[in-house]
C-alpha positions, 0 to 999 in steps of 0.5 A, a space after each residue: 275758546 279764547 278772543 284771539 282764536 274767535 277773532 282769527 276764525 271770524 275773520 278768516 273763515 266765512 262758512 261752517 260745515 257740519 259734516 254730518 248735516 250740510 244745508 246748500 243756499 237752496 236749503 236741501 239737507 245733505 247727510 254725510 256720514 263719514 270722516 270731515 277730512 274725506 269732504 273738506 278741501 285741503 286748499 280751500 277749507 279745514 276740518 277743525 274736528 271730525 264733523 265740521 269743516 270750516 271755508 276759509 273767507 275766500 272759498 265757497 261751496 257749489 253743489 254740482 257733483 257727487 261726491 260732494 267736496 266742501 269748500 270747492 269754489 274759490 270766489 271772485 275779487 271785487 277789488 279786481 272787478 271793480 277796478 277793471 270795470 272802472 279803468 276799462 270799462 266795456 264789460 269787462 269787470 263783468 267778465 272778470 267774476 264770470 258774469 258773461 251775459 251783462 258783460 255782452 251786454 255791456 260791451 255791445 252797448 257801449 260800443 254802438 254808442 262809441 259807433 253812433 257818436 263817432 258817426 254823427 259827428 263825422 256827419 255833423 263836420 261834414 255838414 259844418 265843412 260843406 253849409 258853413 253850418 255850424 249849430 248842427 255841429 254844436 249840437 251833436 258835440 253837446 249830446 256826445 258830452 253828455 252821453 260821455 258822461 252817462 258812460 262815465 257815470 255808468 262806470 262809476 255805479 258799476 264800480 261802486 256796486 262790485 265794492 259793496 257786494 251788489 253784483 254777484 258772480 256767474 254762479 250766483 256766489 258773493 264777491 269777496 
């Protein structure tokens, strides 16, 4: 093989099928005995001979029914979760890749903080209008700064982990 085709299979490719011996993520061995065309996707992978099926970098195989197709699950962007997570925040970079629950779960957190901390101030300004009070008010805008800014660099480690592949999808496959 030359370095040209070895340098486009490296980096185009990320999965090697035999087809006649398959192992999944969870090592059970898989025999099929027929053609690669028969069980290689046309979108997602290709049959370099007639026993090895090779997934281009962005697919990947899911075992969920029979007859199995190889290379039957396209993968998630990182680069378009982590820059929704970053610029919108609330879960919904989360969404993005399929990861429903920590996007509930985010989405709810963060929304009871926005909540409390609008409510807290209106009180705290409420108090300063009616008391002539204002050390109540300081006080409420300097814990809503900083709980800000966790919100802040709660986005900013999120983005940081769908970048280097920290945070998988739903399916429990790498971004890519």
């Amino acid at each position: 093989m030359n370095k040209f085709l070895i340098f486009f299979l490296y980096f185009n490719y990320n999965t090697i099928f035999k087809c006649n011996f398959l192992y999944s993520n969870n090592s059970k061995e898989h025999n099929l005995t027929n053609k690669c065309e028969i069980f290689c996707n046309e979108k997602g992978g290709k049959c370099i001979n007639n026993i090895t099926c090779i997934c281009y970098y962005n697919y990947d195989t899911i075992y969920l029914k029979d007859p199995i197709k190889l290379c039957n699950y396209k993968k998630f962007n990182k680069y378009y979760s982590a820059f929704t997570e970053l610029l919108i925040g609330f879960g919904f970079g989360h969404f993005l890749c399929d990861r429903i629950l920590s996007g509930y779960i985010r989405l709810i957190i963060q929304l009871l903080i926005c909540f409390l901390i609008s409510c807290f101030l209106s009180v705290s300004i409420r108090i300063n209008y009616e008391l002539n009070d204002s050390s109540l008010l300081k006080k409420t805008t300097k814990i809503s700064v900083y709980v800000v800014l966790f919100l802040f660099f709660w986005r900013f480690f999120d983005f940081i982990f769908f970048i280097t592949n920290k945070y998988k999808d739903g399916n429990n496959i790498d971004l890519y």
